[in-house]
C-alpha positions in Angstrom: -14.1 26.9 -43.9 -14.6 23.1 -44.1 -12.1 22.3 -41.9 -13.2 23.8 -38.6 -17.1 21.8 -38.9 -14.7 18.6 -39.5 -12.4 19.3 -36.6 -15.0 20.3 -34.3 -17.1 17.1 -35.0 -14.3 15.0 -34.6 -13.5 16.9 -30.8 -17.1 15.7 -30.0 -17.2 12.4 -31.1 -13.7 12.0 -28.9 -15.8 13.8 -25.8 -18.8 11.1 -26.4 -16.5 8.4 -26.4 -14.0 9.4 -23.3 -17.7 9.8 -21.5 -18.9 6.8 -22.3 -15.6 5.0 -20.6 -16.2 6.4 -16.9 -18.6 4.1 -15.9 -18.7 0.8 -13.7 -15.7 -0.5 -12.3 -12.6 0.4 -14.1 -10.1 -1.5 -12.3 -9.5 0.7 -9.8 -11.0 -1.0 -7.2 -14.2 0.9 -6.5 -17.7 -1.5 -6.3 -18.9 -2.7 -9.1 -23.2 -2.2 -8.8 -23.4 -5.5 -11.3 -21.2 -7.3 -9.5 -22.4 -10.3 -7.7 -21.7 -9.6 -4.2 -21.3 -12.1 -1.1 -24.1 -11.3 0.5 -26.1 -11.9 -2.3 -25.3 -15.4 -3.4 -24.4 -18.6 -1.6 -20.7 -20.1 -2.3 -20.8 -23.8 -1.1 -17.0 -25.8 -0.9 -17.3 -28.8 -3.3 -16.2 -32.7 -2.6 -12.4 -31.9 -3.0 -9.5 -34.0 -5.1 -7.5 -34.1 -2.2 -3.6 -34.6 -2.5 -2.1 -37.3 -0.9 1.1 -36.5 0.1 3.7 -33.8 -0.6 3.7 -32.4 -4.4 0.9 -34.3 -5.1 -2.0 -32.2 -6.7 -5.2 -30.9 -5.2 -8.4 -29.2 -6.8 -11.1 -27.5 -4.6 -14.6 -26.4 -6.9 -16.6 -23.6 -5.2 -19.7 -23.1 -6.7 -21.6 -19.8 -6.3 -25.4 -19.7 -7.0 -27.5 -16.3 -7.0 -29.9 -15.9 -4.4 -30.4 -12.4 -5.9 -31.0 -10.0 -9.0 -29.3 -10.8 -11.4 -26.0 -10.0 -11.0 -22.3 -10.2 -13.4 -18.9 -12.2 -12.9 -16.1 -10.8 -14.4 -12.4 -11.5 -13.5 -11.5 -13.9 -11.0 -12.1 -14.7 -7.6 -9.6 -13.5 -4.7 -8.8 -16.5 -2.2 -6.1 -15.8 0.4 -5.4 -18.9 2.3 -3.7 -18.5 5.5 -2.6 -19.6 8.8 -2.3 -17.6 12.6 0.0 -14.3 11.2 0.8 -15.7 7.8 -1.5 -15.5 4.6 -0.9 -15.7 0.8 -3.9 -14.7 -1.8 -3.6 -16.9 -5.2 -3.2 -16.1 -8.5 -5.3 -16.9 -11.5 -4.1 -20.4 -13.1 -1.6 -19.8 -16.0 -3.4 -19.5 -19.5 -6.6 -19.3 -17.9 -9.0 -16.8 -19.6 -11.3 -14.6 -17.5 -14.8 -14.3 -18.8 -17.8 -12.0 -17.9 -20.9 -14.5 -16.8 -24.6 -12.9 -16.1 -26.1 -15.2 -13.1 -30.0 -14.4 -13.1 -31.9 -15.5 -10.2 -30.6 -19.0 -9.3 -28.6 -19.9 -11.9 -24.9 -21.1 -10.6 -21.6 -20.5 -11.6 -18.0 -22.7 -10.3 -14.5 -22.2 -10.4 -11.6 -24.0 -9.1 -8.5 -24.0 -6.6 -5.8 -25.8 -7.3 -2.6 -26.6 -5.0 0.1 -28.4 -4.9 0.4 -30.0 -1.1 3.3 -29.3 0.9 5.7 -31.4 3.6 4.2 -30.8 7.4 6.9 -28.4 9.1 8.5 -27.1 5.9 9.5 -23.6 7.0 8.2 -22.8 3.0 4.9 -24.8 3.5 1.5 -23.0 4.5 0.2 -24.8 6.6 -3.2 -22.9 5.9 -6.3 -23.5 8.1 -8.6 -21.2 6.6 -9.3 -19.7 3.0 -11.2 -16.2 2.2 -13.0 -15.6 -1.5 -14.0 -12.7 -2.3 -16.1 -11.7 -5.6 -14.5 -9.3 -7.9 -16.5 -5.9 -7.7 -17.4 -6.6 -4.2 -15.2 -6.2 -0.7 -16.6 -9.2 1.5 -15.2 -12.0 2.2 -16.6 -15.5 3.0 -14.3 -17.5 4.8 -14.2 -21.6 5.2 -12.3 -24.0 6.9 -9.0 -24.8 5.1 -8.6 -28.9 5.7 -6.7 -30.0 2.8 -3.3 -30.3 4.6 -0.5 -27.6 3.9 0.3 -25.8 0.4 3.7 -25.9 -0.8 5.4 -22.7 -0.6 6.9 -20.7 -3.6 10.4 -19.7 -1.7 8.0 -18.6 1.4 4.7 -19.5 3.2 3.2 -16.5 1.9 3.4 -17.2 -1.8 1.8 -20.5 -1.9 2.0 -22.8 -5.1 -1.7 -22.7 -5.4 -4.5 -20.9 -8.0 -7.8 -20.0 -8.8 -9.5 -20.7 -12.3 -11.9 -18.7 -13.7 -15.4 -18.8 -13.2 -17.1 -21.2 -15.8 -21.3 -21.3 -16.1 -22.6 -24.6 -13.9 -26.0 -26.2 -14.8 -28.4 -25.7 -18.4 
């Protein structure tokens, strides 16, 4: 007689927690409500570390400041850079860490691209003249002039030797 109040409590506490996993974004690409969304903060391209010459390093900081309700970062950003026809997106810098940041109301938050600068006419070179972030959660994109000279290719143009960091709380 014990054993069915036992099994049947346990079913419902499994129930209550399976519910309590359907909501927000899962990863499966739907919008994020939370989410910090383009519209709804101003992204600003930094003073760049440009590199010099080919393999040479570059970093690019964006920094994103709310303009709205308070709203989450989570992940990392998407940046595709690209060129007429070709474009790459980046990855997330090896052994970088994602972390979930609340920006209230004006608070700010930065993160960083990183490239490695390619020859001029390499047929594996992107010779990228625009880049496109886009906040995780959200589907626009802002895009800003790319003027950093090209990014070494990985084996193609479309897999350039460039990544993003993740996002890391600016300010107080």
């Amino acid at each position: 007689m014990r054993a069915i109040p036992l099994t049947v409590t346990a079913v419902a506490a499994a129930l209550l927690l399976t519910a309590c996993n359907g909501g927000g974004n899962n990863g499966s690409g739907g919008k994020n409500s939370s989410a910090c969304q383009i519209g709804g903060v101003s992204l600003q391209v930094g003073a760049a570390s440009v590199a010099p010459a080919a393999g040479d390093t570059g970093e690019v900081p964006i920094s994103i400041t709310n303009q709205s309700k308070t709203c989450t970062l989570e992940n990392f950003p998407a940046v595709t850079l690209g060129q007429k026809g070709v474009s790459g997106k980046l990855s997330a810098q090896k052994g970088a860490t994602a972390q979930t940041l609340k920006l209230a109301k004006g608070d700010a938050a930065t993160f960083t691209i990183s490239y490695v600068r390619g020859k001029d006419g390499d047929a594996t070179s992107l010779a990228a003249t625009e880049m496109k972030i886009t906040l995780p959660g959200g589907d626009s994109a802002q895009t800003f002039p790319w003027k950093y000279g090209p990014i070494a290719g990985q084996g193609a143009r479309n897999k350039p030797n460039a990544s993003v960091s993740a996002f890391q709380q600016a300010g107080d």
